[in-house]
C-alpha positions in Angstrom: -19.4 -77.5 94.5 -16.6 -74.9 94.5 -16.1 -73.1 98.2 -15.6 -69.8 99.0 -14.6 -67.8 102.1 -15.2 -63.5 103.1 -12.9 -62.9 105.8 -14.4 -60.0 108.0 -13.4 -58.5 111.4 -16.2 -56.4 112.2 -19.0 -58.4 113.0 -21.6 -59.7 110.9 -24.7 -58.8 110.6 -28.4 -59.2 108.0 -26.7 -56.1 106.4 -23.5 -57.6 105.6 -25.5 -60.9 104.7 -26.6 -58.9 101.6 -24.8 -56.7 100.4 -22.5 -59.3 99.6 -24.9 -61.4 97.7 -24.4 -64.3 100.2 -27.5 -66.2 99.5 -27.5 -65.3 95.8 -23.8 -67.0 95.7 -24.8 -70.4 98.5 -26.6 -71.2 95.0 -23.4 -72.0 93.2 -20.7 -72.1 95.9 -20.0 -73.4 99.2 -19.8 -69.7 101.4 -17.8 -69.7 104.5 -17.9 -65.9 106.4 -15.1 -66.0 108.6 -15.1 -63.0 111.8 -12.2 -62.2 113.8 -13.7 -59.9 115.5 -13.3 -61.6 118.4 -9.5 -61.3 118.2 -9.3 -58.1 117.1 -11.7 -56.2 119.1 -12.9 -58.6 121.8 -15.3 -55.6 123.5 -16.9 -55.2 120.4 -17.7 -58.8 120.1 -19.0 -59.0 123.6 -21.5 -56.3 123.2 -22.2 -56.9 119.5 -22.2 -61.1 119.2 -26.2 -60.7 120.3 -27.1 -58.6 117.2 -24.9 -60.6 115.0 -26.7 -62.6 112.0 -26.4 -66.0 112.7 -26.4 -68.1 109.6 -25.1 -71.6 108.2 -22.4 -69.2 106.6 -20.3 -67.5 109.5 -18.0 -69.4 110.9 -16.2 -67.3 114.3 -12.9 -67.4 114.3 -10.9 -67.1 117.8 -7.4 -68.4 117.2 -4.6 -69.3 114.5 -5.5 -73.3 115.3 -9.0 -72.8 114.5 -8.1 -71.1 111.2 -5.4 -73.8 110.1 -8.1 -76.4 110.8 -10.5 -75.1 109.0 -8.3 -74.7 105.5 -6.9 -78.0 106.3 -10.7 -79.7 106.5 -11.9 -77.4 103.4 -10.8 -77.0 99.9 -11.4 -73.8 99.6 -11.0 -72.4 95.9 -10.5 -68.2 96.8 -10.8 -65.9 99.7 -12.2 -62.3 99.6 -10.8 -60.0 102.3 -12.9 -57.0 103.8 -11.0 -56.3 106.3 -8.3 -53.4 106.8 -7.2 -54.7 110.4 -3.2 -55.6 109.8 -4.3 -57.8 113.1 -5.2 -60.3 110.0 -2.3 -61.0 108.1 -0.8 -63.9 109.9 -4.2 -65.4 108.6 -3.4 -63.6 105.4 0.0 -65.3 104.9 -1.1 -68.4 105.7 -3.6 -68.5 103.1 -0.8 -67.3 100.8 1.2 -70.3 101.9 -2.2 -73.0 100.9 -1.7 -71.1 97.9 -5.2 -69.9 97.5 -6.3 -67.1 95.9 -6.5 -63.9 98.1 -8.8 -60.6 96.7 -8.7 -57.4 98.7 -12.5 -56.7 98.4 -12.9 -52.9 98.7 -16.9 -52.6 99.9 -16.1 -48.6 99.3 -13.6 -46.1 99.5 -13.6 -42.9 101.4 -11.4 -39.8 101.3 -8.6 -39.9 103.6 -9.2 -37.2 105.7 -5.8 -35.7 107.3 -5.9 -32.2 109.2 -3.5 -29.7 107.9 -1.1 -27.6 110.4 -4.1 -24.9 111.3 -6.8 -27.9 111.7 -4.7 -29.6 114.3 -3.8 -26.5 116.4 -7.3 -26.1 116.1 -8.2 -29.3 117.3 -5.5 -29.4 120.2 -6.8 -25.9 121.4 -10.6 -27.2 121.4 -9.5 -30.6 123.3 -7.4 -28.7 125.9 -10.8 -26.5 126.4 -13.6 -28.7 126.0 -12.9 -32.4 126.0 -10.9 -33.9 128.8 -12.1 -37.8 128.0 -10.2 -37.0 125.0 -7.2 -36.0 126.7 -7.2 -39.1 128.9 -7.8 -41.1 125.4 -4.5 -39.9 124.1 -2.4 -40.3 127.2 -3.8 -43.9 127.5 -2.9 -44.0 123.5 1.0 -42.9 124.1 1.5 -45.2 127.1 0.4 -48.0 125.2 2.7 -47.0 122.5 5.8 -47.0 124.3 4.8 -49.9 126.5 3.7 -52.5 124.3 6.6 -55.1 122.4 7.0 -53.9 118.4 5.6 -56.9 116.2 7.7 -57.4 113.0 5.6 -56.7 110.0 4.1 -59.7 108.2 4.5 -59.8 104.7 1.9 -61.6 102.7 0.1 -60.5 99.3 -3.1 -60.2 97.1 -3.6 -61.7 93.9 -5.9 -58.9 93.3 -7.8 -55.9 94.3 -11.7 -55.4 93.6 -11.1 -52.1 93.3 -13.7 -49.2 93.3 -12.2 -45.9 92.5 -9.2 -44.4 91.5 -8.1 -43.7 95.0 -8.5 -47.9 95.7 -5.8 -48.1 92.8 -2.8 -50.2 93.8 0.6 -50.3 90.8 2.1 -53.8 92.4 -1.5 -56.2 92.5 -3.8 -56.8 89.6 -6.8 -55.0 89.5 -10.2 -56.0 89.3 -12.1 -53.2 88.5 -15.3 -52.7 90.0 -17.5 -50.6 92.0 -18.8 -49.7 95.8 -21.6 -52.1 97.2 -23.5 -48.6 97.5 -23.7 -48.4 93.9 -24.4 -52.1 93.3 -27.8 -51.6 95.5 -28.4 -48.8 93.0 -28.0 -51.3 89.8 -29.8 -53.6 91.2 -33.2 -51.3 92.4 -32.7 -48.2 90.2 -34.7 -45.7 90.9 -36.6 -44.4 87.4 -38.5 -41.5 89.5 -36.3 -38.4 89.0 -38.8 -36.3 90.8 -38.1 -34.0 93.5 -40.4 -34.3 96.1 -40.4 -31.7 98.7 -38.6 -33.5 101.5 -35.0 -33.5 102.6 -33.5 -36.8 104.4 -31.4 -36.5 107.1 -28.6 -39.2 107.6 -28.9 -41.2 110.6 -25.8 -42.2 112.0 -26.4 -43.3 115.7 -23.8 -41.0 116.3 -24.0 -41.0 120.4 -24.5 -44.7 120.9 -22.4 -45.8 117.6 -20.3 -49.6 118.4 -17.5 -47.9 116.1 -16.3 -46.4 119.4 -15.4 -49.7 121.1 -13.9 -51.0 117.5 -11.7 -48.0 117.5 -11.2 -47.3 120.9 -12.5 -43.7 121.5 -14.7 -41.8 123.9 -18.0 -40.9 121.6 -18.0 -37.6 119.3 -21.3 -36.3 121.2 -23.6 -36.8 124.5 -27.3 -38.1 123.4 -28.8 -35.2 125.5 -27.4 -32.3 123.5 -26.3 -33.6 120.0 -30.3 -34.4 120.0 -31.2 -31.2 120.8 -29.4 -29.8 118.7 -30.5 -31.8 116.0 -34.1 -31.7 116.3 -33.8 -28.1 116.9 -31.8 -27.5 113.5 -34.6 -29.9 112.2 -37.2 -27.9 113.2 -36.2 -24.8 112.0 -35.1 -26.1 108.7 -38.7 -27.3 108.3 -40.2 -24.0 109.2 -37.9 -22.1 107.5 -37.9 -24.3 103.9 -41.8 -25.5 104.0 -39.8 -28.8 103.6 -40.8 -32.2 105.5 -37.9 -33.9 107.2 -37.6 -37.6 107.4 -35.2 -39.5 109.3 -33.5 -42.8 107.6 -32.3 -44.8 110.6 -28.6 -46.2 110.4 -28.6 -49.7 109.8 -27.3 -50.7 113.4 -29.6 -48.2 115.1 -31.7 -49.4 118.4 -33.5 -46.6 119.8 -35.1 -47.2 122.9 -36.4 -43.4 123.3 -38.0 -41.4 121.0 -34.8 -39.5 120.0 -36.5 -37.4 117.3 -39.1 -36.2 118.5 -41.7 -37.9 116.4 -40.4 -37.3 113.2 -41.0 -40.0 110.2 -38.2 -42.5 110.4 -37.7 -45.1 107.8 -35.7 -48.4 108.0 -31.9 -48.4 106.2 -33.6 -51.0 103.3 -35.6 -47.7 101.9 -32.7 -45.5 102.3 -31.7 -45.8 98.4 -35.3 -45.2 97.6 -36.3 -42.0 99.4 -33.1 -40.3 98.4 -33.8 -40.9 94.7 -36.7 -38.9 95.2 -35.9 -36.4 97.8 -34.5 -32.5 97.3 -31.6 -33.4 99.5 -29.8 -35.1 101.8 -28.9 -33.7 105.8 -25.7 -35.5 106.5 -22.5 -35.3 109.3 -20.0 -37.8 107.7 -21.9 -41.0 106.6 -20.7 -42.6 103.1 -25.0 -42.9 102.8 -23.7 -39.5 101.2 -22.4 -41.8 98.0 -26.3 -42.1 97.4 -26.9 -38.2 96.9 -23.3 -38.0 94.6 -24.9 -41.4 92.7 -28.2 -39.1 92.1 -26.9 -35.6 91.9 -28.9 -34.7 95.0 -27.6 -31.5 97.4 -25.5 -32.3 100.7 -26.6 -30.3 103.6 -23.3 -31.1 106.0 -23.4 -30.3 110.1 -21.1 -30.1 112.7 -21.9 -28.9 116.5 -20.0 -27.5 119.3 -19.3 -31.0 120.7 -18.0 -32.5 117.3 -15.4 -29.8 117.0 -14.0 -30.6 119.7 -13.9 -34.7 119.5 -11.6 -37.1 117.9 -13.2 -36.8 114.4 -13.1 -32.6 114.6 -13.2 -31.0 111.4 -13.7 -34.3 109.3 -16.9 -33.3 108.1 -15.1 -29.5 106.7 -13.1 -31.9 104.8 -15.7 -33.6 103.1 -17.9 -30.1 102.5 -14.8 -29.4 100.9 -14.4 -32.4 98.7 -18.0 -32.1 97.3 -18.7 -28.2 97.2 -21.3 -28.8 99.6 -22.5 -26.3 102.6 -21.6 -27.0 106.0 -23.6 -25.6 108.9 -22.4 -25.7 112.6 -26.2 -26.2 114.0 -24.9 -24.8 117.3 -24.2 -21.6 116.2 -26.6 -18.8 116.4 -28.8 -17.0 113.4 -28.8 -19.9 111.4 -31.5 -19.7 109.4 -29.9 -17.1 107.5 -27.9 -19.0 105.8 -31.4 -21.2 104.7 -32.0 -19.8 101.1 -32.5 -22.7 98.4 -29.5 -20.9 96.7 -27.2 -21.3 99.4 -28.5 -24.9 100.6 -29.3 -26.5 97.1 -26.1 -26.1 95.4 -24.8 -29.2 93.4 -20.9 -28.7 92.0 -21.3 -31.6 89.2 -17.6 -31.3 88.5 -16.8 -32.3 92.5 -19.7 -34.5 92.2 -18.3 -36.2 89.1 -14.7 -37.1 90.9 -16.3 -38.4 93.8 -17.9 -40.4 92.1 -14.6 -41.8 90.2 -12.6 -41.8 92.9 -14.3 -43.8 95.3 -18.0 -44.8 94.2 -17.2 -46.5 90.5 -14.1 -46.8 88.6 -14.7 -45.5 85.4 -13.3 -48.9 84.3 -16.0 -50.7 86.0 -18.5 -52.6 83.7 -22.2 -52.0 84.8 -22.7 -55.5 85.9 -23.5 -56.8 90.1 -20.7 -57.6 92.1 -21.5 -60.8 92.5 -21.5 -61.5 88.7 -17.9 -60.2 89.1 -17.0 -62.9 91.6 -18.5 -65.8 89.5 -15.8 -64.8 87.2 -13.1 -64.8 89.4 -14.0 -68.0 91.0 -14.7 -69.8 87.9 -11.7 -68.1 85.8 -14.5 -67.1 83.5 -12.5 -63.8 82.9 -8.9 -62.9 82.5 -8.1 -60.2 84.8 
């Protein structure tokens, strides 16, 4: 039996258990998940080890001895990287070295979101005013950067990118092309009811108590106390105002220990997909659940607060409204609901829709087959790429 390793350094968790098909492919291969999470972001492993998803599969990875052990005990026929951390690749050169096939496995792309020269004297003004843990963020940030030794670059290389948009298009590696893991869950439980029930879906994204904060190392975009009143208040008159039901689909890492939204209908991640399909729309800050509502032509509601615009990810969500043709509310502001007219909220620009979806949902090279059909044929050289 042919063995295969995912190299990950984010934790790993049911979700990631399968999206990546790993119990379809423990049928036919050996599966090793390897997380170095524990080197490259060892707060996030302490707080997050608990809610990992401990299978036969993961292996945790805490130094480079460990990692040459393990490839010296294992013949291990190709690795698939998901990670972006360049914390990885002296583990990336030395599976060069074993001379084992490396694939840079894009799970999805998102578009890279830089502020132009009135966004950041925008953003600098509302950090001076408004966010001082900010502030101390980025002197901590410059300290570290002049204080900390200057690593030489490792060089190391991929015999080929999954890649799942044009934007994920490298000229120097093969390509592989392919499609998000987004619109693999949609291949794999399309949704024939084209109906549009009269409910909008708004986006979880944990956004107060979100572990992406320790990865990356910044204070939180928003207080629990008032991004949730702001929410449910926004909610509320959305309701009233529409004759619309809201429901809230809970972000996959989600743990709420107080009712947060007031009673409102939640539904678990799994059904996410499902009530989308069917929805009127979606209610969304920045989460790439969006890829759903592109994938099904279904309006984008975007929102942004008071708090948001003045955090480290300010005006990343006018960025995507952008992108899409979508409408952006600030839910802080006051009068709201008259911007809440069908028209105005319901829009779909199919043409921004279309090269979203090219860019960073499905190359339009991609064959409409599951991902993991896609790496049987890499690992069996079914295919010539």
């Amino acid at each position: 039996m042919k063995s295969i390793v995912f190299l990950g350094n984010f934790g790993f968790f049911e979700r990631d258990f399968n999206r990546f098909h790993i119990q379809r492919l423990s049928k036919i291969y050996k599966i090793y998940f390897l997380d170095f999470t524990k080197i490259s972001n060892k707060e996030f492993f302490k707080k997050e080890r608990k809610k990992y998803f401990y299978s036969k599969e993961l292996i945790l990875i805490d130094s480079v001895k460990k990692f040459k052990k393990f490839f010296n005990e294992k013949k291990i026929e190709c690795v698939f990287d998901l990670s972006n951390s360049n914390k990885l690749d002296v583990f990336r050169r030395i599976i060069n070295q074993n001379k084992i096939k490396l694939i840079k496995y894009q799970t999805s792309l998102v578009p890279n979101f830089k502020r132009d020269f009135f966004s950041k004297i925008r953003y600098f003004f509302f950090v001076i005013l408004f966010n001082k843990k900010l502030i101390i963020y980025y002197i901590k940030k410059l300290i570290k950067y002049f204080t900390l030794e200057k690593f030489k670059k490792i060089k190391f290389y991929y015999d080929y990118i999954f890649c799942v948009g044009y934007k994920g298009e490298n000229s120097k590696t093969k390509l592989i092309f392919s499609h998000s893991s987004d619109y693999d869950a949609l291949l794999n439980k399309r949704e024939k009811n084209k109906i549009n029930e009269k409910y909008l879906v708004f986006i979880d994204q944990y956004l107060p108590f979100h572990n992406g904060y320790i990865h990356r190392g910044i204070p939180p975009f928003v207080t629990p106390s008032n991004y949730y009143n702001s929410v449910n208040r926004f909610l509320d008159l959305l309701k009233k105002k529409l004759k619309y039901d809201i429901i809230i689909a809970l972000h996959p890492r989600s743990n709420y220990e107080k009712n947060f939204f007031q009673n409102k209908k939640t539904i678990n991640y799994k059904k996410t997909n499902e009530y989308i399909s069917k929805s009127s729309g979606i209610i969304n800050y920045t989460s790439t659940t969006m890829c759903y509502a592109v994938m099904y032509k279904k309006p984008i509601i975007f929102y942004t607060t008071k708090e948001i615009n003045s955090s480290h990810d300010a005006f990343h969500v006018n960025y995507l409204s952008n992108v899409l043709g979508s409408k952006l509310i600030n839910i802080d502001e006051k009068n709201i609901d008259k911007q809440f007219s069908k028209k105005n909220l319901f829009k779909v620009d199919h043409l921004k829709y279309q090269k979203f979806f090219n860019n960073y949902i499905c190359h339009i090279k991609s064959e409409q087959k599951a991902n993991y059909k896609k790496i049987i044929e890499i690992v069996d050289n079914r295919k010539k790429f």
